[in-house]
PLY file of the C-alpha trace (Angstrom):
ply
format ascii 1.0
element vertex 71
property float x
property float y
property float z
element edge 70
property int vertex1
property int vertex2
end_header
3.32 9.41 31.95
0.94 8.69 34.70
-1.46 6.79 32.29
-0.44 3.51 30.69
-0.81 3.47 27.43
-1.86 -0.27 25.36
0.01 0.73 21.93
2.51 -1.64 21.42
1.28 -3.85 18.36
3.46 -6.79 20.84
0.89 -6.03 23.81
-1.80 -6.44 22.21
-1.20 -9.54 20.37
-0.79 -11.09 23.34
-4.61 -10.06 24.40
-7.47 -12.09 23.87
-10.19 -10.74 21.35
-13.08 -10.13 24.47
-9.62 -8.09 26.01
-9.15 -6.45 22.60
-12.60 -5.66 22.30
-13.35 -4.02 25.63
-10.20 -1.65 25.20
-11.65 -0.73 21.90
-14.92 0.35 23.96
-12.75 2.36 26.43
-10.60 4.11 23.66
-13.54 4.65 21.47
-15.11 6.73 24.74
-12.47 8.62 25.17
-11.78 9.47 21.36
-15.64 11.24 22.11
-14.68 12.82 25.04
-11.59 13.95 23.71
-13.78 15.07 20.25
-15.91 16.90 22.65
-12.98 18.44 24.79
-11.63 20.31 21.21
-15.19 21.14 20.25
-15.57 23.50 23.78
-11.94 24.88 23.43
-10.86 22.85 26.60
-8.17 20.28 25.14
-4.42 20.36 26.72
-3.39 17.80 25.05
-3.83 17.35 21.29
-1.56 14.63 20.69
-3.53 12.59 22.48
-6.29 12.61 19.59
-4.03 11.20 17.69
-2.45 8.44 19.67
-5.63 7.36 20.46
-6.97 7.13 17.22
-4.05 4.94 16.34
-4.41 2.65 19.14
-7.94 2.24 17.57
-6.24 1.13 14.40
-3.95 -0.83 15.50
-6.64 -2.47 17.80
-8.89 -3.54 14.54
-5.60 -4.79 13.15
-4.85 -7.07 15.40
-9.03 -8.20 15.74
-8.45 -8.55 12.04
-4.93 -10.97 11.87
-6.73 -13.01 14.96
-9.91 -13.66 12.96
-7.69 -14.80 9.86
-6.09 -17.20 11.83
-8.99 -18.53 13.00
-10.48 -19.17 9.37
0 1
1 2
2 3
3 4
4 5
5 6
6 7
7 8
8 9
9 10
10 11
11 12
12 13
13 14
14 15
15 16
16 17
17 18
18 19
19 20
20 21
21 22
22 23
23 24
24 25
25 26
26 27
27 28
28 29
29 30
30 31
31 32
32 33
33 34
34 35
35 36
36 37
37 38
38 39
39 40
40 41
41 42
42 43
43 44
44 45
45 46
46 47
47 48
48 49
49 50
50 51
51 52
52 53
53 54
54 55
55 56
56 57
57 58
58 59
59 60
60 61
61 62
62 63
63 64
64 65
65 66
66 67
67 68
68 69
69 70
């Protein structure tokens, strides 16, 4: 896989919440691209909708155990 993929709930637990945050951006971007890709009929991959869409989850997990622990 020539793109590395931030998925592993281990990974990003170790990020800080500006880190967290700015990958959420990036994914977010290319969950509309990809959105946009299926619309036009031009999507290879379709797995990748959904790994990316589960990265976003587990992203706002993690936001969400970090801001607990703050509190």
């Amino acid at each position: 896989m020539a793109k590395k993929d931030v998925g592993a709930v281990s990974e990003l637990r170790t990020m800080t919440p500006d880190q967290l945050t700015d990958e959420m951006v990036k994914l977010k971007k290319e969950q509309f691209n990809l959105r946009f890709q299926k619309a036009t009929g031009q999507l290879e991959k379709t797995a990748r909708v959904r790994i990316v869409r589960r990265t976003i989850a587990k992203i706002n997990t993690v936001l969400g155990e970090k801001s607990r622990a703050k509190a």
